[in-house]
MARKOL-257678 format. One record per residue (C-alpha): residue number from 1; z, x, y. Coordinates in Angstrom, 2 decimals, decimal comma, padded with zeros to 5 digits, always signed. Example, Ala and Ser with C-alpha at 12.3 -4.5 7.8 and 13.67 -1.06 7.14 Angstrom:
REC   nr        w        u        v
REC    1  +007,80  +012,30  -004,50
REC    2  +007,14  +013,67  -001,06
END
This chain:
REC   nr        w        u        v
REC    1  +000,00  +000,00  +000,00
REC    2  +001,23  +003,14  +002,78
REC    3  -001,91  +004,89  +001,67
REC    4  -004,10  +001,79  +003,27
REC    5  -002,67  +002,57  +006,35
REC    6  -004,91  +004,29  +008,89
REC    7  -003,23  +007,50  +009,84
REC    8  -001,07  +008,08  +012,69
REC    9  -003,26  +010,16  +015,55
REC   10  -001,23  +012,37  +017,62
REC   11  -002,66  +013,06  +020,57
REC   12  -002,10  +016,92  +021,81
REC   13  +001,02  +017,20  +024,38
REC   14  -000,28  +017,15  +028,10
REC   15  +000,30  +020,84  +029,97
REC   16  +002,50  +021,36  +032,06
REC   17  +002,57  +023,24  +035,35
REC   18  +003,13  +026,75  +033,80
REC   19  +000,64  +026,10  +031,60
REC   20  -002,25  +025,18  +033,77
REC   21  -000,79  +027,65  +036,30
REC   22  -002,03  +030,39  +033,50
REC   23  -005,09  +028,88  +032,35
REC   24  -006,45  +029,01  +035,70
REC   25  -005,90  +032,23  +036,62
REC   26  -008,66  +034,39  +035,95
REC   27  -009,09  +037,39  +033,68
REC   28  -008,36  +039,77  +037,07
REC   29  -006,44  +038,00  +040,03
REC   30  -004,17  +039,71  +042,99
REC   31  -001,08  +038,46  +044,18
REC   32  -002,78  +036,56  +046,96
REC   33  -005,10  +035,36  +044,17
REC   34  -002,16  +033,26  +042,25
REC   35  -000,57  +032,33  +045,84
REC   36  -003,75  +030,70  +046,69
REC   37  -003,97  +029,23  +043,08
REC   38  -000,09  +028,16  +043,34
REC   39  -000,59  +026,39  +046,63
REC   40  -003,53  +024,60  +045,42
REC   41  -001,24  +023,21  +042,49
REC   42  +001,36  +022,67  +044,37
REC   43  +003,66  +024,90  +043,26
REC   44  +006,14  +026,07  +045,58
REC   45  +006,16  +029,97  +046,24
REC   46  +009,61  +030,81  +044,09
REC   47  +008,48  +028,62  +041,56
REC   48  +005,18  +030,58  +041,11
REC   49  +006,89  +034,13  +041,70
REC   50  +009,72  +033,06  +038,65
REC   51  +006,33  +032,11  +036,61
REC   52  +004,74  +035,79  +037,10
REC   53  +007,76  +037,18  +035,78
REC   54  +007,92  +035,58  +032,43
REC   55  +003,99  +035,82  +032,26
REC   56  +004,99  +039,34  +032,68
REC   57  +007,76  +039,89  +030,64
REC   58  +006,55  +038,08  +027,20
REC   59  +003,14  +039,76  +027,77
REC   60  +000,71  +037,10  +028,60
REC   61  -000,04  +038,91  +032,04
REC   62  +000,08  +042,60  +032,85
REC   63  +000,57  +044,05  +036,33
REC   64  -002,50  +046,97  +036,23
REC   65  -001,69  +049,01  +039,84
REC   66  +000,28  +047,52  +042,88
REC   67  -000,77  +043,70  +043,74
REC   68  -003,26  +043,47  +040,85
REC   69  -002,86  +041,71  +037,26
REC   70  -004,60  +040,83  +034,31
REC   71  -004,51  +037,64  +032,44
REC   72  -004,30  +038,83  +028,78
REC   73  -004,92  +035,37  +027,45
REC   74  -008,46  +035,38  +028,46
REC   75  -008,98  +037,97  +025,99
REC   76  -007,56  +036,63  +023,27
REC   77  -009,47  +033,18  +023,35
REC   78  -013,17  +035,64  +024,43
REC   79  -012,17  +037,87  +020,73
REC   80  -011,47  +034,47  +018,85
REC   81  -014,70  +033,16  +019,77
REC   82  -016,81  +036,24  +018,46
END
């Protein structure tokens, strides 16, 4: 009788902030780069700056000289398409 049932479609959890905050930022950015990004999401400036630093600290993002970063999640979705 259960296996009549249609099964139950779970639609994927919507993003939130953080998460579109770092798919958006592209594979090089600059600190102004994310501000302008940030503003346009409307994500206040400490709010953005506290993001950076756990993008930075679990690896997802890596600070290359002074001001400029690179989004290491772009590269990992580019190699899993080849």
């Amino acid at each position: 009788m259960f296996s009549e049932l249609p099964e139950e479609i779970k639609s994927a959890k919507p993003k939130d902030r953080k998460e579109q905050f770092l798919d958006q930022l592209p594979e090089k950015f600059t600190r102004p780069d994310f501000l302008d990004l940030a503003k346009s999401l409307s994500i206040p400036l400490r709010t953005v700056e506290r993001y950076m630093t756990i993008f930075l600290e679990k690896g997802l993002v890596s600070r290359d000289v002074q001001g400029t970063f690179t989004n290491l999640t772009l590269g990992e979705i580019k190699s899993d398409e080849e």
